[in-house]
C-alpha positions as CSV (number, residue, x, y, z in Angstrom):
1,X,0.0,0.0,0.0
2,X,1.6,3.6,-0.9
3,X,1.8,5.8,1.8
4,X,1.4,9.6,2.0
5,X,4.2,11.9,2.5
6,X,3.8,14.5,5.3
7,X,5.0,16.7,2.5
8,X,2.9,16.3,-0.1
9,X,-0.3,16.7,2.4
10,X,-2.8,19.1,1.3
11,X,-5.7,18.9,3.7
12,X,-6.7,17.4,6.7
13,X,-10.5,16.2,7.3
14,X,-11.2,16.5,11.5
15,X,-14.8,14.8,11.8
16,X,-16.5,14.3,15.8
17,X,-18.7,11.2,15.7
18,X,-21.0,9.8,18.4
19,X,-21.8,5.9,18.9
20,X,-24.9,4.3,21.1
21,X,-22.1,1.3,21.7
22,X,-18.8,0.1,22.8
23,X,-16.3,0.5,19.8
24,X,-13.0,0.0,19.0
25,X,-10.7,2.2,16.3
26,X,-10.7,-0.9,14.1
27,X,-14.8,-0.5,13.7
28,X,-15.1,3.6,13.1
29,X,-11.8,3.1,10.3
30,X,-14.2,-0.3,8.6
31,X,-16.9,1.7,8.6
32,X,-15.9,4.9,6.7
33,X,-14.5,2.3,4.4
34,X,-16.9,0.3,4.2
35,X,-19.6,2.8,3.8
36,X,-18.3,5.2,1.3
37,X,-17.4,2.3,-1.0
38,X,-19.7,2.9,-4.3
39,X,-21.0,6.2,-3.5
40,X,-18.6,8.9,-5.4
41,X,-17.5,6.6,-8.2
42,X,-14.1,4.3,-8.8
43,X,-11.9,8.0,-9.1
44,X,-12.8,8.5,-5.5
45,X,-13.1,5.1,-3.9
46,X,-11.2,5.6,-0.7
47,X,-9.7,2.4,-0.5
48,X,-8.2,2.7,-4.0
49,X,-7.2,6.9,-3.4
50,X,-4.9,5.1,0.3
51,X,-3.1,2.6,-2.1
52,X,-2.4,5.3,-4.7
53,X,-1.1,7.7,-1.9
54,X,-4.1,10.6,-2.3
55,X,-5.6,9.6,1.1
56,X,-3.0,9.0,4.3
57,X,-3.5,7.1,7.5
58,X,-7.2,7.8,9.1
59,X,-6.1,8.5,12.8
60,X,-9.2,8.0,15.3
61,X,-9.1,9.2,19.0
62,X,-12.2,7.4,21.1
63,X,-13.4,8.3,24.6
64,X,-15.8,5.8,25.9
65,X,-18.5,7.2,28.9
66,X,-20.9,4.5,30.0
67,X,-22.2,2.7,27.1
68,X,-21.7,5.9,24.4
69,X,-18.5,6.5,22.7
70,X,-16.8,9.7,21.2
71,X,-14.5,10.6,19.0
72,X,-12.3,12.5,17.1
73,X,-11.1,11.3,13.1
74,X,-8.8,13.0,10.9
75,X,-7.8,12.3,7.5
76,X,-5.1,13.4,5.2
77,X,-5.8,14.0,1.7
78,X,-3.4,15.3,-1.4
79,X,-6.5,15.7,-3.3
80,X,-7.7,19.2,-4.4
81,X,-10.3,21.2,-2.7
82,X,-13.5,20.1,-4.2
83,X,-12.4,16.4,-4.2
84,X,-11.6,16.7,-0.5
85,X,-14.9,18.4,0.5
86,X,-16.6,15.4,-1.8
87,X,-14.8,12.6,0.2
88,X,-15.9,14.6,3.9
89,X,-19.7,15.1,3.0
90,X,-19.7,11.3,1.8
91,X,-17.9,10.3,5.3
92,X,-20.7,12.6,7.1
93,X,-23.5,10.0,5.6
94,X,-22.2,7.1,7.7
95,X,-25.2,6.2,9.9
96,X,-23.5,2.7,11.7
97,X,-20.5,1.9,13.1
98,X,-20.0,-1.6,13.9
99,X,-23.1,-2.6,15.6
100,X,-24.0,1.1,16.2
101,X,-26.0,3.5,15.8
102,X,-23.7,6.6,15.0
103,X,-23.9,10.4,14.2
104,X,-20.4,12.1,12.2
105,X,-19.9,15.6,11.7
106,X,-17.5,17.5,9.6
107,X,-16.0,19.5,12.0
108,X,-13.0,21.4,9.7
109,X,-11.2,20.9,6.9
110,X,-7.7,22.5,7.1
111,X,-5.5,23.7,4.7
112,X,-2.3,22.7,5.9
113,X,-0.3,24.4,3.7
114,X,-1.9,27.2,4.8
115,X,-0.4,26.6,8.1
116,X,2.7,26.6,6.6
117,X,2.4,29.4,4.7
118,X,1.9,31.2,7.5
119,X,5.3,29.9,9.1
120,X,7.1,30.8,6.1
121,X,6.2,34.5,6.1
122,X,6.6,35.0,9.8
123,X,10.2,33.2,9.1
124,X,10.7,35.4,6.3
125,X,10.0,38.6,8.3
126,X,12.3,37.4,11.1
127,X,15.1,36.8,8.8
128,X,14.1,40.2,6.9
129,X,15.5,42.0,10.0
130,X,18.8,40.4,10.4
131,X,19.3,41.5,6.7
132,X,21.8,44.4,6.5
133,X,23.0,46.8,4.3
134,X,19.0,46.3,2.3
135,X,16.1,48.7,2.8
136,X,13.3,48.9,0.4
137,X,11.8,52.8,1.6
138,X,8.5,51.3,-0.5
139,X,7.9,48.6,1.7
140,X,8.5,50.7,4.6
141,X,6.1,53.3,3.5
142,X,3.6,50.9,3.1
143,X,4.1,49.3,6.6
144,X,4.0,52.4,8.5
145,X,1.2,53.4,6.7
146,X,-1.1,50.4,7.2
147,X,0.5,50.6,11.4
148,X,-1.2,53.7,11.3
149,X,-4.4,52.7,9.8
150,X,-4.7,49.5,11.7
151,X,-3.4,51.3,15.0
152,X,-6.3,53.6,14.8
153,X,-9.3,51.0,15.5
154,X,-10.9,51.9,18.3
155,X,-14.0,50.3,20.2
156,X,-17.3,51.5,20.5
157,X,-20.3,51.1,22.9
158,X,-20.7,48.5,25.7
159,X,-20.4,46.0,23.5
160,X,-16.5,47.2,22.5
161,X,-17.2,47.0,18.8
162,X,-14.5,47.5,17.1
163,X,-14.6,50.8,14.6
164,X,-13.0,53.1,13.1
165,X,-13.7,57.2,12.9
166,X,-17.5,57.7,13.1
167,X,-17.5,61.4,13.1
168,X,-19.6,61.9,9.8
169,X,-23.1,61.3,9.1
170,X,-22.3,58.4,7.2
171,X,-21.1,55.0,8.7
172,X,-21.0,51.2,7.4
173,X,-21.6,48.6,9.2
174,X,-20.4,45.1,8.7
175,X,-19.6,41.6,10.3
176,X,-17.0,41.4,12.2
177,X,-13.7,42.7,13.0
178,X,-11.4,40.9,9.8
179,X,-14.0,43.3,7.8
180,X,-13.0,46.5,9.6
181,X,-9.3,45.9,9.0
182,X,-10.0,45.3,5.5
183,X,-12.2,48.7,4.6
184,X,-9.4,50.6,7.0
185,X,-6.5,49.2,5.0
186,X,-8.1,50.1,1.7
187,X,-8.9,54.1,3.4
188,X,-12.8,53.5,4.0
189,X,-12.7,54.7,7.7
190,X,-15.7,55.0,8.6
191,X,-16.8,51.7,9.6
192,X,-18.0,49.6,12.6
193,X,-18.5,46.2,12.9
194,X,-21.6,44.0,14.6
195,X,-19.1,41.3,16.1
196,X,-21.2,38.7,14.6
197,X,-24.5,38.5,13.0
198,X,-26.8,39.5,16.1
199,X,-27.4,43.7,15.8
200,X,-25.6,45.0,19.3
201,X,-27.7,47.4,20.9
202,X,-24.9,50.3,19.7
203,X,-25.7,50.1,16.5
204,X,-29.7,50.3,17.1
205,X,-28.8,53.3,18.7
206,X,-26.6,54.6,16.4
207,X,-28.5,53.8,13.2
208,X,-31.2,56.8,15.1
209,X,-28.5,59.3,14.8
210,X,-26.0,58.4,11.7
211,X,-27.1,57.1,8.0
212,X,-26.2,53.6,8.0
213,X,-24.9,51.4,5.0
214,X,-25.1,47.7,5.9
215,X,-22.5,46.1,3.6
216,X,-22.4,42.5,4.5
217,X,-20.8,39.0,2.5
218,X,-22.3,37.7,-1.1
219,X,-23.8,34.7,0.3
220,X,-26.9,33.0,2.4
221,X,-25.3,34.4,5.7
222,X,-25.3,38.0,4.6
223,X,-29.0,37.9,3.5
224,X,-29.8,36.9,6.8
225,X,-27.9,39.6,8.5
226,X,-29.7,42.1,6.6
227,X,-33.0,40.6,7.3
228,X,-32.2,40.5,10.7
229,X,-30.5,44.6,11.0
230,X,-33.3,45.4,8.8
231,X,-36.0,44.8,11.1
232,X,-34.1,46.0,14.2
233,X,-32.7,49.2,13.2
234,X,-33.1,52.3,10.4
235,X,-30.4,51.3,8.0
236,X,-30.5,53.8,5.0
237,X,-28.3,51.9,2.1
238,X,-27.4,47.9,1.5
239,X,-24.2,46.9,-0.4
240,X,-23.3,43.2,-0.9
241,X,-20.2,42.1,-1.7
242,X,-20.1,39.7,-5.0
243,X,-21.9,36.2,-5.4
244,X,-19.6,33.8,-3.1
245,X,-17.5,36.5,-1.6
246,X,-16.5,37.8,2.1
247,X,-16.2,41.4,2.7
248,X,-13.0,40.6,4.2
249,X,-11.7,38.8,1.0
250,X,-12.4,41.9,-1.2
251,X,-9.3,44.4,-2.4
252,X,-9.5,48.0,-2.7
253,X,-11.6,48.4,-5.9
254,X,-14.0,45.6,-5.0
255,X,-14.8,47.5,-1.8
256,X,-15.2,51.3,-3.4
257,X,-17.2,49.4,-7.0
258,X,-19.7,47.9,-4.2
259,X,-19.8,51.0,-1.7
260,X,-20.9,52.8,-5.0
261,X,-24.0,50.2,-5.9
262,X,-25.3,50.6,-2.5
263,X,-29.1,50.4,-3.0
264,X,-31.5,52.6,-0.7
265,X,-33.7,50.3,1.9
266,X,-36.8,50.6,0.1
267,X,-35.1,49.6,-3.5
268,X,-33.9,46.9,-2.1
269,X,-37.2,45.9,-0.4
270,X,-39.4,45.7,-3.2
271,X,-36.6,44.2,-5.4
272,X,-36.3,41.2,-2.8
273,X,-40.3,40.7,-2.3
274,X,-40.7,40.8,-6.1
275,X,-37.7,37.9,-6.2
276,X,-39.0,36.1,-3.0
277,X,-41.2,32.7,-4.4
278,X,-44.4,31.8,-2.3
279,X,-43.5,28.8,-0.1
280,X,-45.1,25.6,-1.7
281,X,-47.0,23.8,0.9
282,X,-45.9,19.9,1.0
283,X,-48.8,17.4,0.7
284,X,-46.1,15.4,3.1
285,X,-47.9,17.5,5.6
286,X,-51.6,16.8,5.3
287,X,-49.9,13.2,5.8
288,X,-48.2,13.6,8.6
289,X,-50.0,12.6,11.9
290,X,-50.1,16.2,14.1
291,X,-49.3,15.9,17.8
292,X,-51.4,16.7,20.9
293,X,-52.0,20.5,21.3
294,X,-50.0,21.9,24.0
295,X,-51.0,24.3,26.3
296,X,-48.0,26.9,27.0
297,X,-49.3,27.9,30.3
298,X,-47.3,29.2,33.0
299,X,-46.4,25.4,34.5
300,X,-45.4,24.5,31.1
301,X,-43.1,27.2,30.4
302,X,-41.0,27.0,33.6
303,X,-40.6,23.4,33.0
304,X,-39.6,24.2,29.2
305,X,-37.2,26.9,30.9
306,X,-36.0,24.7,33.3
307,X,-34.8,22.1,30.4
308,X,-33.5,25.0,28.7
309,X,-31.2,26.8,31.2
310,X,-29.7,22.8,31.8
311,X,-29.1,22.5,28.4
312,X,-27.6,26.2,27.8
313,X,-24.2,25.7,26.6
314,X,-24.2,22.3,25.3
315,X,-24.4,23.0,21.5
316,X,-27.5,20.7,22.1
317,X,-30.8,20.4,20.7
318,X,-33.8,18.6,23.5
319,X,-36.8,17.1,21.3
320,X,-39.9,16.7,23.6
321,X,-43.2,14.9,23.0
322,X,-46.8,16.2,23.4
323,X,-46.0,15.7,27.3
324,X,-43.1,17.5,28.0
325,X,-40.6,14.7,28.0
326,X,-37.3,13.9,26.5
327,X,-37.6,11.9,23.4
328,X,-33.6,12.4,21.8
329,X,-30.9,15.0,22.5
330,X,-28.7,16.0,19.5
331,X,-26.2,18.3,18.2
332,X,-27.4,21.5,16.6
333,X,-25.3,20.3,13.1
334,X,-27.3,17.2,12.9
335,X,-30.6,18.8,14.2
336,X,-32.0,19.4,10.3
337,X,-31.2,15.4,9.4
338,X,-32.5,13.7,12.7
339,X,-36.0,15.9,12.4
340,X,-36.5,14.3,9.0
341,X,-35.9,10.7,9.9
342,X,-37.4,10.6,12.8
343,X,-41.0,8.2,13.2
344,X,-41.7,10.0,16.5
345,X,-42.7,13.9,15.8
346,X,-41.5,16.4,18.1
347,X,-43.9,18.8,19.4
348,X,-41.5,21.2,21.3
349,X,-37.5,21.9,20.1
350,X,-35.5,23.7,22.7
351,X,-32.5,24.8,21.1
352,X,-29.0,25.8,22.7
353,X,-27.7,28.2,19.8
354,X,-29.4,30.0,16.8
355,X,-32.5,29.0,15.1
356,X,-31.8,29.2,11.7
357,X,-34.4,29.1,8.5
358,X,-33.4,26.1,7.7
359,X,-34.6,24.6,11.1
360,X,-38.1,26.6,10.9
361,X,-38.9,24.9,8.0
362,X,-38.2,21.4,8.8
363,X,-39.8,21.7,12.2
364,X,-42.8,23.2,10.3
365,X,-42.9,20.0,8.1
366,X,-42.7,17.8,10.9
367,X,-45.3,19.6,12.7
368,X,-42.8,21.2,15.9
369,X,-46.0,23.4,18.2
370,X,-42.4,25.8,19.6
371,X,-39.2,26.1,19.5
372,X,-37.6,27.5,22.8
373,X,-33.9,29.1,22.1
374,X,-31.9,32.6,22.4
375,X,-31.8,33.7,18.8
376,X,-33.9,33.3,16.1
377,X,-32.8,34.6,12.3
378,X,-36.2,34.9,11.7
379,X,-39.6,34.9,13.1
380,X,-41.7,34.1,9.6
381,X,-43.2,30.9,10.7
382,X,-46.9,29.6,12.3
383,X,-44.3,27.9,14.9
384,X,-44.5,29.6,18.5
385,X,-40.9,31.1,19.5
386,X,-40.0,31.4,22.7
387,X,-36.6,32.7,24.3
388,X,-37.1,32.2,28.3
């Protein structure tokens, strides 16, 4: 069998798996085998990629507790990117593990030349001082003046959002901090960020005061984020970066060509209802048995926030039945999957995390009465919402 050289290493896949069972390394390394085998044709059969060399040894780390076990796997591909993410989605569909039921979940994928990437140019600026006689008054320039732009972010608010100047009327407002570097080092100043995709209570207030231009990422995530500012603040202008792109990612003339097609809030509205299609109601759902109707009456809520205050901080997801008790706990990752294949409906969720859309709609399918969490992305659904 050919082995992979730590050199020629491209990626590594780190996956967390769960097992109702006793297992050893042996059974989680058969079963991705095993399991995989047919599914993504004979160019990516992983059994044929580890004697060719593309796929190195699959390490697995297991932690038994009682009668569940845990782990960790990671695997080492030369393949490229879009190979890689093929042979980590297939491993995710693994559903047994030797006599097991068993949950995997993609955790990463890491680009480990990436890592070493980043030790070459912090070994290269190291060495760069201990060079004498050279000075390159360019580079320098360039330094001092992105020290100087960089040096100047600030933090705003109880919340300690990071910012830049937000003298003038005008300010944009974006994710997170990676985005306020990027705008500073290409001269937009005037910038805060949220510090994540939840509106701080800062920028509500600010938004009353200063014109605000919500310039968020070209993808699902940034659609949200405007939905979500939208409703909770007076934004004035939207600008999205390009299909697939992060602000952070953008260069200087990305960021001042998007700044420019900012659209006004109510463009953008009636562009986005016109585009929005009317949600298709299943016939899965006249056939799907309802629960009991369950009064949400005082008892029942401090029971549901009981459950929920034990769960907080678990990354865990409680399904209840028509009477309050427990019928599976999951990760939030795997919430979507387990909802769909489960015979026993839910009739009450309670969430550690963010709901997402996603999540509404499945629940909806599967008939879910609430869905008790912190944050919701939205609150367009016939489900009641409930943050105790």
């Amino acid at each position: 069998m050919a082995k992979i050289s730590p050199v020629s290493i491209k990626y590594m896949i780190h996956a967390n798996f769960t097992a109702e069972g006793a297992l050893e390394k042996p059974d989680v390394i058969g079963a991705i085998f095993g399991q995989t085998e047919g599914l993504l044709g004979a160019d990516l059969e992983m059994r044929e990629l580890q004697k060719e060399g593309k796929i190195g040894r699959i390490e697995v780390d297991l932690k038994r507790d009682g009668k569940q076990t845990t782990g960790i796997i990671k695997i080492p591909t030369a393949l490229d990117q879009s190979e890689t993410t093929l042979i980590a989605a297939a491993v995710e569909t693994i559903e047994r593990i030797g006599p097991s039921d068993a949950q995997i979940e993609i955790e990463r994928i890491e680009d480990v030349r990436g890592s070493k990437r980043d030790y070459i140019i912090e070994r290269a600026k190291k060495l760069m001082t201990n060079i004498q006689g050279s000075t390159d008054s360019r580079e320098i320039s360039n330094e001092i003046k992105f020290s100087a732009r960089t040096a100047s972010i600030s933090e705003y608010g109880n919340e300690k959002l990071p910012c830049g100047d937000l003298s003038g009327k005008e300010i944009v407002v974006v994710e997170g901090r990676a985005d306020v570097l990027n705008l500073m080092r290409n001269g937009v100043n005037n910038v805060i960020a949220m510090n994540g995709t939840k509106l701080p209570d800062s920028i509500r207030g600010l938004s009353k005061e200063k014109d605000i231009i919500l310039f968020v990422d070209g993808d699902r995530g940034g659609k949200l984020i405007i939905k979500n500012v939208v409703d909770n603040a007076e934004v004035k202008y939207i600008a999205i970066a390009p299909d697939g792109k992060e602000v952070e990612e953008l260069n200087g003339k990305e960021i001042l060509m998007n700044l420019r097609k900012k659209v006004p809030i109510e463009e953008f509205e009636k562009s986005s209802s016109k585009r929005a299609p009317k949600r298709i109601e299943k016939k899965q759902e006249e056939e799907t048995p309802k629960n009991k109707q369950i009064e949400l009456n005082s008892k029942n809520k401090s029971i549901l926030k009981e459950l929920s205050d034990r769960n907080n901080g678990s990354g865990k997801a409680i399904l209840l039945d028509d009477n309050l008790k427990e019928i599976k706990k999951v990760s939030i990752k795997g919430l979507e999957n387990t909802i769909y294949r489960m015979r026993e409906r839910p009739s009450i969720i309670i969430i550690d995390g963010t709901v997402t859309v996603p999540i509404l709609r499945d629940s909806e399918d599967a008939g879910v009465q609430a869905i008790v969490a912190k944050n919701f992305t939205t609150t367009d659904t016939n489900i009641e919402l409930l943050s105790l």
